[in-house]
C-alpha positions in Angstrom: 41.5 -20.7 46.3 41.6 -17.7 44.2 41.5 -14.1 45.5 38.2 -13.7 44.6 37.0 -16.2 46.8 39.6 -15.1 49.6 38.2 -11.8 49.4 34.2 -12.8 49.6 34.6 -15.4 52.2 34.4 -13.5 55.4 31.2 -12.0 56.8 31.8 -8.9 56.5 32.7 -7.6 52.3 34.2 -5.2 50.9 31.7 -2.8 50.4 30.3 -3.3 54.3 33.8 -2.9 55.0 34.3 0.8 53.3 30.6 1.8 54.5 31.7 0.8 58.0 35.2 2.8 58.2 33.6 5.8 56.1 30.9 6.5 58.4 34.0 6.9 61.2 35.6 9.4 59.0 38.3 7.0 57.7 37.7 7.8 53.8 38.9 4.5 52.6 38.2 3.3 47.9 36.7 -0.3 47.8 40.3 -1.6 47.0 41.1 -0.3 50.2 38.9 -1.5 52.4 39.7 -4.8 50.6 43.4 -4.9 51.7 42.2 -4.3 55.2 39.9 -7.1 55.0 42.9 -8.9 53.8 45.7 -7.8 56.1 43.2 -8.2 58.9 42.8 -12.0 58.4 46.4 -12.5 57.7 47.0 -11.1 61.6 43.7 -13.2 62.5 45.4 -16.3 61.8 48.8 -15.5 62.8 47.3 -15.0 66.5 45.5 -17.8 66.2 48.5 -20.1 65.0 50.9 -18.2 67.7 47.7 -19.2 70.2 47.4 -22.8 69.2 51.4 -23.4 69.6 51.5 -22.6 73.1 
């Protein structure tokens, strides 16, 4: 899987993303917003994985 495809896979892209956090005053670019998305799955799946171990 490319990062392309890690990037567009979730529900919510990119651009919802940045339109989401901008209308809360959080000025984020569209690269941003993608590292969130990113970062924000990474922790997703930790939790998950610390969940599932238990």
């Amino acid at each position: 899987m490319d990062n392309e495809d890690e990037i567009n896979r979730g529900k919510i892209t990119p651009e919802k993303a940045m339109q989401m956090l901008n209308s809360e005053g959080m000025n984020v670019t569209i690269e941003e917003a993608t590292e969130i998305l990113l970062f924000l799955r990474k922790i997703a799946h930790a939790v998950v994985s610390k969940f599932l171990e238990s």
